[in-house]
Structures are given as C-alpha cells and as structure tokens.
MIVO-955172 format. One record per residue (C-alpha): residue number from 1; x, y, z; residue in one letter. Coordinates in Angstrom, 3 decimals. Layout:
N
NUM; X; Y; Z; A $
...
This chain:
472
1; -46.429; 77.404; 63.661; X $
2; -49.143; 74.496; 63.961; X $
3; -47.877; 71.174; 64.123; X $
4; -50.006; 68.732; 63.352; X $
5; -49.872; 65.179; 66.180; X $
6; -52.049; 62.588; 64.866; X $
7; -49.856; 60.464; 63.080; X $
8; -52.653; 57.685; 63.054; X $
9; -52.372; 56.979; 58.986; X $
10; -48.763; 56.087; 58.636; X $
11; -48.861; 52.637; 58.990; X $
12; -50.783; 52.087; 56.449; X $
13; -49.408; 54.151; 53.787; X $
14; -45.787; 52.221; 55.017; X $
15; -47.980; 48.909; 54.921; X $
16; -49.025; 50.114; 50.891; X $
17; -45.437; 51.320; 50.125; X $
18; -44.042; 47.574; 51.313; X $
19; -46.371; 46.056; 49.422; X $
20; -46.265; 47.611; 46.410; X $
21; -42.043; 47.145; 46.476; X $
22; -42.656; 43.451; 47.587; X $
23; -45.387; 42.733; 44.555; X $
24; -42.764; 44.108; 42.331; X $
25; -39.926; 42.346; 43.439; X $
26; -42.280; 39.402; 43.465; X $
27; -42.867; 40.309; 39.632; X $
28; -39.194; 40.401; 38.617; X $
29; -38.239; 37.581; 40.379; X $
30; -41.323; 35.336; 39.099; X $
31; -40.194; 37.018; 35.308; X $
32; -36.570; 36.194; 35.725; X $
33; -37.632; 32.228; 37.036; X $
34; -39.572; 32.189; 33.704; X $
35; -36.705; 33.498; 32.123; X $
36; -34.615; 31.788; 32.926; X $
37; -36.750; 28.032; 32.605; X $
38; -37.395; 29.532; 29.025; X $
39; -33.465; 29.694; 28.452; X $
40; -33.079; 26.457; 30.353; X $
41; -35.085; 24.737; 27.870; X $
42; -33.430; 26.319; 24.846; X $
43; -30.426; 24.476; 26.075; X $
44; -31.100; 21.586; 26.870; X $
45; -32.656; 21.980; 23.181; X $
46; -29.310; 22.609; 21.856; X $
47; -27.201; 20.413; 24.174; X $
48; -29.475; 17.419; 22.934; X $
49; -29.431; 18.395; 19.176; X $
50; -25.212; 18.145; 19.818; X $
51; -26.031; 14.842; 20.743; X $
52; -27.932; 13.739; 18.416; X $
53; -25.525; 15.229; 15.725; X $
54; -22.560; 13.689; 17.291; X $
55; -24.622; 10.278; 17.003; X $
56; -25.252; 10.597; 13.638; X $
57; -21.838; 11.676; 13.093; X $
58; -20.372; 8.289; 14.540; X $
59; -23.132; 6.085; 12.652; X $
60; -21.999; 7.760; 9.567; X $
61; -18.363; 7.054; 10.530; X $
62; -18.902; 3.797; 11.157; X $
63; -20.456; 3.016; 7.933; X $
64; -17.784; 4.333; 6.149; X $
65; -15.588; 2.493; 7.480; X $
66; -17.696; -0.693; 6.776; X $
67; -17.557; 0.585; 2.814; X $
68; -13.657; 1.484; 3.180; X $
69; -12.894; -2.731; 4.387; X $
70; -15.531; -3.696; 1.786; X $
71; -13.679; -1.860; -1.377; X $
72; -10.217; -2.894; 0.135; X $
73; -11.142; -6.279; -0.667; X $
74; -11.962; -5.823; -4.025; X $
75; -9.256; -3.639; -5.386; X $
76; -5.239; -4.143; -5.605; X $
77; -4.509; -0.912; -7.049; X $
78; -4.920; 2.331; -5.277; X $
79; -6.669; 4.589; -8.092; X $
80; -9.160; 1.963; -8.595; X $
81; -10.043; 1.431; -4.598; X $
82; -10.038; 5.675; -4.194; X $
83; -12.088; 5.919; -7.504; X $
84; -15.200; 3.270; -6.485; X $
85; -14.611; 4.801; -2.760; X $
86; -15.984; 8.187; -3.942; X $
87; -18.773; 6.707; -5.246; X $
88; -19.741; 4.721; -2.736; X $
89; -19.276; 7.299; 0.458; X $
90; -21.533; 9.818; -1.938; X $
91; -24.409; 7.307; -2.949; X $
92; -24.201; 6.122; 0.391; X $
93; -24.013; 8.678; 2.970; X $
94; -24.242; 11.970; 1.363; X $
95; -27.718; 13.286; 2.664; X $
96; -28.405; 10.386; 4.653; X $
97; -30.771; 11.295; 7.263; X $
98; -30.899; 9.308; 10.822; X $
99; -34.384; 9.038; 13.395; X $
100; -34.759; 6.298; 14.853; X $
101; -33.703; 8.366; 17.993; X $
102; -35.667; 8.635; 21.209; X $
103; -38.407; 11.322; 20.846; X $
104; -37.408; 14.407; 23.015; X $
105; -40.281; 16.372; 24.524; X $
106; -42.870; 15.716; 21.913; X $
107; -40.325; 16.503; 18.832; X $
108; -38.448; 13.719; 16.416; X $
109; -34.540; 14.238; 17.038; X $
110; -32.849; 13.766; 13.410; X $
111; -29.286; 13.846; 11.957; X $
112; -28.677; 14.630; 8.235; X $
113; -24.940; 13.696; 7.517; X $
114; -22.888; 15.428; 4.444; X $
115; -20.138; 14.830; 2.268; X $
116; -18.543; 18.059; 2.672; X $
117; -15.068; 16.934; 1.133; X $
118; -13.131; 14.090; -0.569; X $
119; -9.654; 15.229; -1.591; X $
120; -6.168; 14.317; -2.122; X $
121; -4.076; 12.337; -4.935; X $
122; -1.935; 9.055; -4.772; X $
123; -2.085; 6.665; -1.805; X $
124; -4.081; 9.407; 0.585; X $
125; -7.629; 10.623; 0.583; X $
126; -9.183; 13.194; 3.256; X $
127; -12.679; 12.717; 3.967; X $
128; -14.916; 15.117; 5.993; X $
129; -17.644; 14.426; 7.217; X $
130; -20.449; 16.545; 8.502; X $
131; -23.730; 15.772; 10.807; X $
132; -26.410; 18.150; 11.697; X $
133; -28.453; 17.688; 14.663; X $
134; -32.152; 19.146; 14.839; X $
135; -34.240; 18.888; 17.921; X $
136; -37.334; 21.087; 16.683; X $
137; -36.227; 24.258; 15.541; X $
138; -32.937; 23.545; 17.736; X $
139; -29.787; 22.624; 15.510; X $
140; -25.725; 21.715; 16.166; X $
141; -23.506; 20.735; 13.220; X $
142; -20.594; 18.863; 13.792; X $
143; -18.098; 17.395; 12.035; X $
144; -14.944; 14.868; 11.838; X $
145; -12.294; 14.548; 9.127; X $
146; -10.256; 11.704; 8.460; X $
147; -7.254; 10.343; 6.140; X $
148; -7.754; 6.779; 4.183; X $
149; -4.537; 5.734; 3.159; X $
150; -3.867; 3.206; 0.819; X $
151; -0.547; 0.779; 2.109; X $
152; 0.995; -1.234; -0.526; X $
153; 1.144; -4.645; 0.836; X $
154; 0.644; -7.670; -1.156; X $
155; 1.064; -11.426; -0.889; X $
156; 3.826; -12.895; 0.774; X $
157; 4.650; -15.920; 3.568; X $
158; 6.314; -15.811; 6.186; X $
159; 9.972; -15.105; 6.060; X $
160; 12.195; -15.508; 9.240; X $
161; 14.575; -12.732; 10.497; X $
162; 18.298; -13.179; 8.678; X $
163; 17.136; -15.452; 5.577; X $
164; 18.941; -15.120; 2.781; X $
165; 17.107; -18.147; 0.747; X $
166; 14.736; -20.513; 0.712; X $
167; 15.377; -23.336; -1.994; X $
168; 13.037; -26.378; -2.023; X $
169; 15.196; -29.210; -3.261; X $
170; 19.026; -28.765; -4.222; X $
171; 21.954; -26.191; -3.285; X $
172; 25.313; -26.762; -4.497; X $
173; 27.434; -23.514; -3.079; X $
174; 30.868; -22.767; -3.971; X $
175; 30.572; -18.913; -2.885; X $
176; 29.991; -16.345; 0.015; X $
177; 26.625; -16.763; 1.811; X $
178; 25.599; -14.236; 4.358; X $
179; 22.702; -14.916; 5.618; X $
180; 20.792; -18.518; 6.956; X $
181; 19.742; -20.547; 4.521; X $
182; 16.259; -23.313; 4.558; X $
183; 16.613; -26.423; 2.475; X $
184; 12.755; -28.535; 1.985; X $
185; 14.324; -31.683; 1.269; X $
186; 16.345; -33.861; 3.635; X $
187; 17.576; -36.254; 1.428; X $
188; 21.276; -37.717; 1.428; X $
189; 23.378; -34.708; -0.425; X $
190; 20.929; -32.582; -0.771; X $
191; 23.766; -29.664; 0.436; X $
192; 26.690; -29.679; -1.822; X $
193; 29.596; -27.445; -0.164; X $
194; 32.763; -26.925; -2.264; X $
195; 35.861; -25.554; -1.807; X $
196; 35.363; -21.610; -1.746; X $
197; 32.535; -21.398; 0.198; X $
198; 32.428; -19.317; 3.378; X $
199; 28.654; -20.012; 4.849; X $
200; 28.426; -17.031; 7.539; X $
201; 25.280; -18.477; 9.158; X $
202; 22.631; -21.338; 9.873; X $
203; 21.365; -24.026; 7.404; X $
204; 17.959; -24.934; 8.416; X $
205; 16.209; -28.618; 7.219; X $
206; 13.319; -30.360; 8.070; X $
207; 13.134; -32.861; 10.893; X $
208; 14.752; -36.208; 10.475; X $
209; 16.869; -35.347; 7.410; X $
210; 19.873; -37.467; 6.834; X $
211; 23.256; -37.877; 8.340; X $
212; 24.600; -37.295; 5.026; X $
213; 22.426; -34.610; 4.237; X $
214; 25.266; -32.297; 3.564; X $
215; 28.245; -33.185; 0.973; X $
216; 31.613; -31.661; 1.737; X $
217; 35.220; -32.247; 0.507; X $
218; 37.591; -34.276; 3.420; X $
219; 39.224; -31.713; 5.611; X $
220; 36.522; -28.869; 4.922; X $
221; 36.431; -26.914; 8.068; X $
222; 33.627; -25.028; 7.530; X $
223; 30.556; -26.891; 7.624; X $
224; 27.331; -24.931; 9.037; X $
225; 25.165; -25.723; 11.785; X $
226; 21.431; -27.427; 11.167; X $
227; 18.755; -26.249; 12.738; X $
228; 15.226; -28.278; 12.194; X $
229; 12.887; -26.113; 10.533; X $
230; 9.616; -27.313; 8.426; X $
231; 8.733; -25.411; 5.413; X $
232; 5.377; -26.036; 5.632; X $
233; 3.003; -24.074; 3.521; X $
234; 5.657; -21.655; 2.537; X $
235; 6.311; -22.712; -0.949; X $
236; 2.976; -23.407; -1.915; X $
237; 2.356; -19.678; -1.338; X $
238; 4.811; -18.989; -3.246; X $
239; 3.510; -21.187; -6.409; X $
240; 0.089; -19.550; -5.385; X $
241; 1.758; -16.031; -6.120; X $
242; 2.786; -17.365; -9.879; X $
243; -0.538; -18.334; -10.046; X $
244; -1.798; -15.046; -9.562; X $
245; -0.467; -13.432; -12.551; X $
246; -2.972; -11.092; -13.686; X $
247; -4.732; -11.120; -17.364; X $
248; -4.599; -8.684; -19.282; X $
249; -7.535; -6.912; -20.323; X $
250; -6.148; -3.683; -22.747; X $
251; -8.370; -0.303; -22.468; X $
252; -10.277; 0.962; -25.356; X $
253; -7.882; 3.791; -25.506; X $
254; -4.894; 3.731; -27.943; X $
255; -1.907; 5.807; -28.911; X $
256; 0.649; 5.581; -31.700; X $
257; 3.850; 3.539; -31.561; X $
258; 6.696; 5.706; -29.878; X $
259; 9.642; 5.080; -31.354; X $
260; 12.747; 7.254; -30.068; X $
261; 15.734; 6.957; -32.447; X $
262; 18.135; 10.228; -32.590; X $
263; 16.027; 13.609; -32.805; X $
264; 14.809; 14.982; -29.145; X $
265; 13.140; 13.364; -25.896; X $
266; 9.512; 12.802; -25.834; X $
267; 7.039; 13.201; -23.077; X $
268; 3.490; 11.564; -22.747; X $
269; 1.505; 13.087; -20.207; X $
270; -0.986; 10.153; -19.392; X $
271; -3.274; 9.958; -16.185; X $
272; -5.268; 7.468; -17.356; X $
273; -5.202; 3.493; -18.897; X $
274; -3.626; 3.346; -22.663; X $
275; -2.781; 0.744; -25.028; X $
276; 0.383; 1.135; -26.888; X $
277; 1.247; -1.466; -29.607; X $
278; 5.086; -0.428; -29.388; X $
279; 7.430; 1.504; -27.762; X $
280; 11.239; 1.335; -28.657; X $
281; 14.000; 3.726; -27.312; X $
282; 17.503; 3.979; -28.819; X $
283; 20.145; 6.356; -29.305; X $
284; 20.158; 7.255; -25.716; X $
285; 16.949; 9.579; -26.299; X $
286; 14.679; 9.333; -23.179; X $
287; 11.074; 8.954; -22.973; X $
288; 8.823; 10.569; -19.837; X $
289; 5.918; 9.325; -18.367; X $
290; 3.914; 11.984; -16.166; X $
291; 1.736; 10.225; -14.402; X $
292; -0.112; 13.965; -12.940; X $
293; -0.290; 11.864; -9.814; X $
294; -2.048; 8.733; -10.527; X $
295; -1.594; 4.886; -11.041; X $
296; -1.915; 3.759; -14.712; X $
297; -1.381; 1.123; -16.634; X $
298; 0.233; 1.177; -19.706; X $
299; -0.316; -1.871; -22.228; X $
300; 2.291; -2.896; -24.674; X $
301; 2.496; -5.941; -26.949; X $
302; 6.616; -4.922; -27.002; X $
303; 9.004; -2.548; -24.637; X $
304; 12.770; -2.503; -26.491; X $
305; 14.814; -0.396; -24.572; X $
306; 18.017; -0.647; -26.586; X $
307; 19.867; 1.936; -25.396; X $
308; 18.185; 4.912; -23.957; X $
309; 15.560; 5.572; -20.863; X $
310; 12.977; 5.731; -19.508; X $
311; 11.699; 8.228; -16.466; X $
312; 8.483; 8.607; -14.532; X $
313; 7.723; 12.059; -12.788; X $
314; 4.424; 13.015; -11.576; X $
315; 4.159; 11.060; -7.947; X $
316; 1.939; 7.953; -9.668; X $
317; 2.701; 4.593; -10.291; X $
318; 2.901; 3.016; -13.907; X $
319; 2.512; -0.727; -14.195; X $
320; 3.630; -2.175; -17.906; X $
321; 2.219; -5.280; -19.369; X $
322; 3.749; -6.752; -21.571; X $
323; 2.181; -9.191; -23.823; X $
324; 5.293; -10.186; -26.628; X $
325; 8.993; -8.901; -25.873; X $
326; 10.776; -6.887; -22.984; X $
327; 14.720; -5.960; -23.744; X $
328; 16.297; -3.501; -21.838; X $
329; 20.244; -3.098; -23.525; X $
330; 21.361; -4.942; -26.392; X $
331; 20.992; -9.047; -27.024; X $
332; 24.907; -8.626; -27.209; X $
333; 25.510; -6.845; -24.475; X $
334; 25.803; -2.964; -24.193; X $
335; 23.388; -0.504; -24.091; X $
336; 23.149; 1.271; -20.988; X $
337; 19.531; 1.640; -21.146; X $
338; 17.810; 2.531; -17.397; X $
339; 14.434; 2.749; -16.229; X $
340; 13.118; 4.574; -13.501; X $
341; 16.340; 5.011; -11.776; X $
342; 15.079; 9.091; -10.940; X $
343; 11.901; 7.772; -9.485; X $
344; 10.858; 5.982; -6.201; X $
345; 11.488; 1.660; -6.695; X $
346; 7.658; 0.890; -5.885; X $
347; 6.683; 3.919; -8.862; X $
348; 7.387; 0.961; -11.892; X $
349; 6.281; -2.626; -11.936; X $
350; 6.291; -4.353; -14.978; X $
351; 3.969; -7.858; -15.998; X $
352; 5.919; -9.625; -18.492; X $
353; 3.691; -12.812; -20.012; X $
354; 5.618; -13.375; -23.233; X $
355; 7.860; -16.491; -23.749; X $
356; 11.068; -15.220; -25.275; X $
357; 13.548; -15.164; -22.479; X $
358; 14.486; -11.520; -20.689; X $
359; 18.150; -10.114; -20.547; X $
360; 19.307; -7.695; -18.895; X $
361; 23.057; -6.740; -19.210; X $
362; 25.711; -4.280; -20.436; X $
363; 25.911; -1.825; -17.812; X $
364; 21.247; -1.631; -17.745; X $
365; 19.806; -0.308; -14.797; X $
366; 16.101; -1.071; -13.868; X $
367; 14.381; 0.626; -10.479; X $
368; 11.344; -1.024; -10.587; X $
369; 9.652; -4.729; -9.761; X $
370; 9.587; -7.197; -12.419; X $
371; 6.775; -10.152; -12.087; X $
372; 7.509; -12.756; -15.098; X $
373; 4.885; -14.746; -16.166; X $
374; 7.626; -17.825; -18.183; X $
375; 10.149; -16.777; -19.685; X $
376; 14.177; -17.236; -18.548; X $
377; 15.601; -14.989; -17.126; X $
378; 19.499; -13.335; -17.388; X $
379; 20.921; -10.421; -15.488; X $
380; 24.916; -9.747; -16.102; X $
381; 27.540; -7.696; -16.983; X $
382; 27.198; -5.098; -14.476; X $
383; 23.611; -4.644; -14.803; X $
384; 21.932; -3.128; -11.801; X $
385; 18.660; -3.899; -10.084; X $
386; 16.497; -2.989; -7.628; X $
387; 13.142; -4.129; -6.655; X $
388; 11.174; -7.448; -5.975; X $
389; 11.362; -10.436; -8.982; X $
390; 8.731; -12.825; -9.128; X $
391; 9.246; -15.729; -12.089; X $
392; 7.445; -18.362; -13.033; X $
393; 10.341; -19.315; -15.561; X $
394; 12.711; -22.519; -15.224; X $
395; 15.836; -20.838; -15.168; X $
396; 17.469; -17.282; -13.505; X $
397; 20.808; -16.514; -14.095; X $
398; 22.839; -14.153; -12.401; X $
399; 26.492; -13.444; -13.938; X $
400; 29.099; -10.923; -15.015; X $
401; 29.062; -8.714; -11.729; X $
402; 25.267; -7.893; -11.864; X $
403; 24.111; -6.416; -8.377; X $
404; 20.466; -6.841; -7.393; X $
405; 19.095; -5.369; -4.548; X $
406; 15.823; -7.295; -3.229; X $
407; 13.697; -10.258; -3.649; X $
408; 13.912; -13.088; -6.151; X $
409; 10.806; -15.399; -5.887; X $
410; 11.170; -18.148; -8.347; X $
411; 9.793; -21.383; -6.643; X $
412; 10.214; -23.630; -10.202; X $
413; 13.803; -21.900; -11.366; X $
414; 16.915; -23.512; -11.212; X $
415; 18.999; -20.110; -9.669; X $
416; 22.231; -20.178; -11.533; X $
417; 24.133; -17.627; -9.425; X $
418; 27.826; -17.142; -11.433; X $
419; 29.005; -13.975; -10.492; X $
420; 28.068; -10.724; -8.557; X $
421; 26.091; -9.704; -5.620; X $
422; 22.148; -10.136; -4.000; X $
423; 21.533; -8.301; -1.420; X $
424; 17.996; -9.269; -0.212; X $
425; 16.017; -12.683; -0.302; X $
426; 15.875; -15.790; -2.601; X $
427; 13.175; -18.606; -2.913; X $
428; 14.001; -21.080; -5.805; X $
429; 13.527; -24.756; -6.987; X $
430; 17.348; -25.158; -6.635; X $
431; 20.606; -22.841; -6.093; X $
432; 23.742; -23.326; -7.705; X $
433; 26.550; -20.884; -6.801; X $
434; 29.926; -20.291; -8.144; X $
435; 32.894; -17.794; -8.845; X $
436; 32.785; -14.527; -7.210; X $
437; 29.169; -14.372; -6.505; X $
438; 28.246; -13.115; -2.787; X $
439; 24.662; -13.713; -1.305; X $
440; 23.856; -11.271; 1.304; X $
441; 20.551; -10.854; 3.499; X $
442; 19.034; -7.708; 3.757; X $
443; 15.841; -7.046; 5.850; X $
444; 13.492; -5.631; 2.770; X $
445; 10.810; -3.387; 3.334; X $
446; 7.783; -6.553; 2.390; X $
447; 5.239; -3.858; 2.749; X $
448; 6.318; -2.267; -0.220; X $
449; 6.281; -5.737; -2.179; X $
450; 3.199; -5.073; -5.032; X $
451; 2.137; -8.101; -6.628; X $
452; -0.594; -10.795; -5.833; X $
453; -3.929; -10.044; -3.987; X $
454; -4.461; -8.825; 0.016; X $
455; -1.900; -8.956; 2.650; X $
456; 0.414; -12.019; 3.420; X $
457; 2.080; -9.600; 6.442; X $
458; -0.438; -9.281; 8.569; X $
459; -0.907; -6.149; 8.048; X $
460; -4.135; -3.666; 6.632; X $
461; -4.221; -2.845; 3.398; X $
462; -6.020; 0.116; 4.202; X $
463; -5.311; 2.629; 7.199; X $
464; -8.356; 5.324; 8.391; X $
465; -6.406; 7.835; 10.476; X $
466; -9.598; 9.942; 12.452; X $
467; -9.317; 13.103; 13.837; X $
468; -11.418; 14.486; 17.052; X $
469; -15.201; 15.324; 16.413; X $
470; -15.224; 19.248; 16.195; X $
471; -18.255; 21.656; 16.704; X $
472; -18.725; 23.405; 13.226; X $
C-alpha cells in the first residue's frame, strides 16, 4: 500500500477547526452575557416595582391612621366611629394612586393602593390594604392587614391606688371603711367618727388643715392616720362629667308602645336607632333586645320595669334615654325586676334626664351603668347593682342591705349610706354612714367606664394592631 507523507495542510485545517469551536463558544458566551443582562434588568424591574409598592403601601398606612385619630375624636360610640371610618378609608384611599417617586430608567414608578376588605362587627374592624407597584410593564402587589379596635374609655381623673372615696366637704362615719379615704376641706370637724366605726386605712386632707379637723368621742382608740393630699382639679372633673350629659336628639324611626303584662315574652330584633314612647314590663314576662351585634340607642319618654326583665343578646351595646320616668320594682318595694343580669355590665347604660326621683329596691337587679341627669336617687332592700353611677342629683341613698358593685360619682349628693355594702369607689358632696353599712375598695376596671367624651386614663381610645407587609 501507498502511504501518503506530506502532511503539510494539517495545521491549517486544526487552525480552522479551533476557530470555528472558539467563534462558537465566543457566540454562546456573548448570548448568555446578553441573557443574562436582559434578565438582570427584568429584576431589578421587579425588585424596584416591590419597592415602590411597599412605599405606597406605608403612605397609605400612614394616612389611615391619620383618618383613624381624626374620627376617634369625633365619635364616643363605637358604631358611629366604625360607620364614618368606612367611608372615609374608601373616599380616601381606595384607588389612590402615588408618583411623585424618583423616575427609574426613563419610566414613572407608581403605586395604586386598594381597599380590598373592611370587616368585622362590635368593637373590632379588619382592614386590608393592598398596593401595587408598576415600574413600566414591571408590577409587585403587596399588601398589609390590620385590626382597629375600638377601647371603651371615657372621662375620668385621677384616682389613687386603695381609694375608697373622695368627698369634698363633710363625712360623718359610724360604719366599716375599707379603703383610704380624701376629705377637700380642712376645716375644724370636718371628720365626724362615732362609735362603730372601724376605719381600716388612711384619711388624706389638704395641707394645713386643722388640729381639730377630726371629731371623735373621748377614749376612741381608733382614730386614722392623715396624710396631706390636695384635691386639686379632681372634683371639678368630676362636675365637668355632669356637665357632659348628652341631649337627646330621638331618630325618625318609631315603634309601638311594648307593654308586657301576662301572655308570652317578646323579642325586638333592632340593629339600628328607635324611638319608643313606652315600654312597661310586669308579670314577670321578659322582654329581649337583639342587638345582631351593634350599638343602638333606644329612646324612651318612660322605662317601668315593675316586675319582670329585661335581656340583651346579640354581642351590641344598648344605651336607654330616658326622657320622663325610670322604675325598676315596685314604689313599695317588691318586684324583682332585673336588667341585663345575662349580659356583659358595659352591654347596658342607661341616660336618665327626668326629675322624679329613681328607686331601686325589693330584691331588683340592674347589670348595667346608670348616668342621672337630677333626680334622687334610692337603692335598698336587697337590690343588687353593678356598674358605674354618675348623678347629678342632691341626694343618694343606700339602705336595706343593697350591694353595689362599682363607682358612684355624685360630686353635689349628700351620700346617705344606711345599710349594705359598696364595693368599688365613691366621690360625693358629703358622706354620712350608719348601721351595718360596709365601704370596701375595689380596683375597677376605669377602662370600661362609658360616659363623658375622650380618655381621662391616659390611655387611646382607639388601638391599630398591624400585621407584617406580605407579598400578594
């Protein structure tokens, strides 16, 4: 065989071979560096539209805030604050586009915030909010949700740790105090201690009071300690709460007397204001109020509860006003009429502006808060009580083994206290104790208290609970 020797060619078809694979690694490199610039680009695209939308997002948040403390300061009752809130956050923000941003190679960043949700019943609303972020044709949505609640906190001064009353000119005590007790005046006498009384605490008085201050039978042994203490402002706040007793301004919408006298129970199903001339219970029948959730108020020119009750379901809270009478129980005792003793204390308040003097006696039970425009007021024979009282009557009289669990604010009332137990907080114009009755402080929730307008504790009215921004 013939072999052939002249291999002179073969570098240059090796030279055109290397080339070839270098100009098309060359190509695929150069494509995947465009490549990959081109992807680069998209996201930094998208990373800056998540910016922009989580700006927006925060701008939007911020506002809403701004429109939740606005409407807090306008409203004291929760339906009223959630019902102008909705319309606010949707006129205001719903749609709302943002671009004031920094342009972003060549293109307008923008951020449309949304509405997406306002839900929830009572003294809680959950808001969502959504922001989307467009860079071009580049786009991130995200979003934040957050709770608004409503706390019910109204009007109140300060109130030291372990009072058990306040009382601006005169005590005479012949009785079981447990608890410190604050005296405004330091006149000569101005503490009248009588055989019987066992003072388990402090008496606080203003600086320089008298030697004499305090008034005590020879050989009493148990004369409290004084402690200097100014009053200050404290009772004018509480003549400023009197002051604040709403008016009453009756709805448009009116139902027929109820009047519950042997037959069966009744239930009104009512989630909205009403006017009712009348209603009057007796023969132990028992009238419902479902509230489907929300706050109303109910307008009455009379409320006789003679003997019979009165419930709320539903979760809301019903305010009464009362423009004429209130009885609960008979005027001579008897009755055993109760209302809202099922439902939660702060779910019942009731306005009371007429003059005739309130009684409540005979074995009654009220759950509720009671703020009393005038009128006297009497609480005995083994009545029961819970809540906070606010009177701008003369005269309170507790007797016959009544037990009341909360505050009585009564800055002009001369506190006739007879017979029975307090457990809680009294503020009156003067104190006079006798018989069995037993005065014992007990630290009250205040944030629950619902009369008057903003907060005396310090506290917000409103609470915005946020949760973490969240890609959508």
């Amino acid at each position: 065989m013939k072999r052939f020797k002249d291999e002179s060619g073969a570098s240059l078809v090796i030279t055109l071979m290397t080339m070839v694979v270098l100009s098309i690694l060359g190509i695929t490199i150069g494509t995947l560096a465009i490549e990959n610039v081109r992807l680069t680009r998209q996201e930094q695209d998208y990373q800056a539209a998540f910016y922009i939308a989580e700006a927006g997002l925060n701008e939007a948040y911020i506002e809403a805030s701004d429109i939740i403390a606005t409407n807090a300061t306008l409203f004291n009752q929760s339906d009223s604050f959630f019902n102008q809130l909705t319309i606010d956050l949707t006129n205001q923000l719903h749609n709302k586009t943002y671009n004031h941003y920094e342009v972003n190679t060549g293109k307008q960043p923008t951020a449309q915030v949304q509405i997406e949700r306002i839900e929830g019943s009572g003294d809680a609303r959950a808001v969502r909010l959504l922001a989307r972020g467009q860079i071009g044709q580049r786009t991130q949505t995200v979003r934040r949700d957050f709770i608004v609640k409503w706390n019910k906190i109204g009007v109140l001064p300060y109130i030291p740790p372990g009072t058990a009353g306040m009382i601006r000119t005169k005590m005479n005590l012949r009785t079981t105090i447990n608890g410190d007790l604050y005296i405004g005046s330091g006149v000569s006498g101005a503490v009248e201690l009588d055989w019987g009384t066992n003072f388990n605490g402090d008496l606080y008085a203003p600086d320089n009071y008298a030697n004499d201050l305090i008034d005590y039978p020879n050989n009493y042994n148990n004369v409290p300690n004084i402690e200097n203490y100014t009053f200050g402002d404290t009772f004018n706040q509480f003549d400023a709460l009197i002051n604040q007793f709403p008016v009453f301004n009756p709805p448009s919408e009116t139902i027929s007397n109820i009047q519950l006298q042997g037959g069966t129970n009744e239930t009104i199903t009512q989630s909205s204001d009403v006017f009712i001339e009348e209603i009057s219970i007796n023969s132990n029948r028992t009238l419902t109020i479902d509230t489907e959730g929300n706050d109303i108020n109910i307008y009455l020119e009379r409320l006789l509860v003679k003997q019979g009750m009165i419930e709320i379901v539903g979760g809301g809270t019903v305010n009464l006003y009362i423009s004429e009478r209130f009885q609960i129980g008979n005027r001579n005792g008897g009755g055993s009429s109760q209302l809202n003793t099922t439902a939660a204390t702060d779910q019942l308040n009731v306005y009371y502006s007429g003059t005739e003097s309130v009684q409540i006696g005979g074995g009654n039970a009220v759950n509720g808060s009671l703020f009393n425009k005038q009128a006297d007021l009497s609480f005995g024979n083994g009545q029961s009580f819970t809540g906070f009282i606010v009177s701008g009557g003369d005269a309170i009289t507790v007797s016959g083994g009544a037990t009341t669990d909360g505050y009585f604010l009564a800055p002009k009332a001369t506190f006739n206290f007879e017979n029975g137990t307090i457990n809680g907080f009294i503020a009156v114009q003067e104190l006079i104790t006798k018989g069995g009755a037993t005065l014992n402080v007990s630290e009250v929730d205040t944030s629950q208290f619902p009369f008057g307008v903003g907060a005396g504790s310090g506290e917000n009215k409103v609470e915005i609970i946020p949760e973490p921004t969240i890609i959508d």
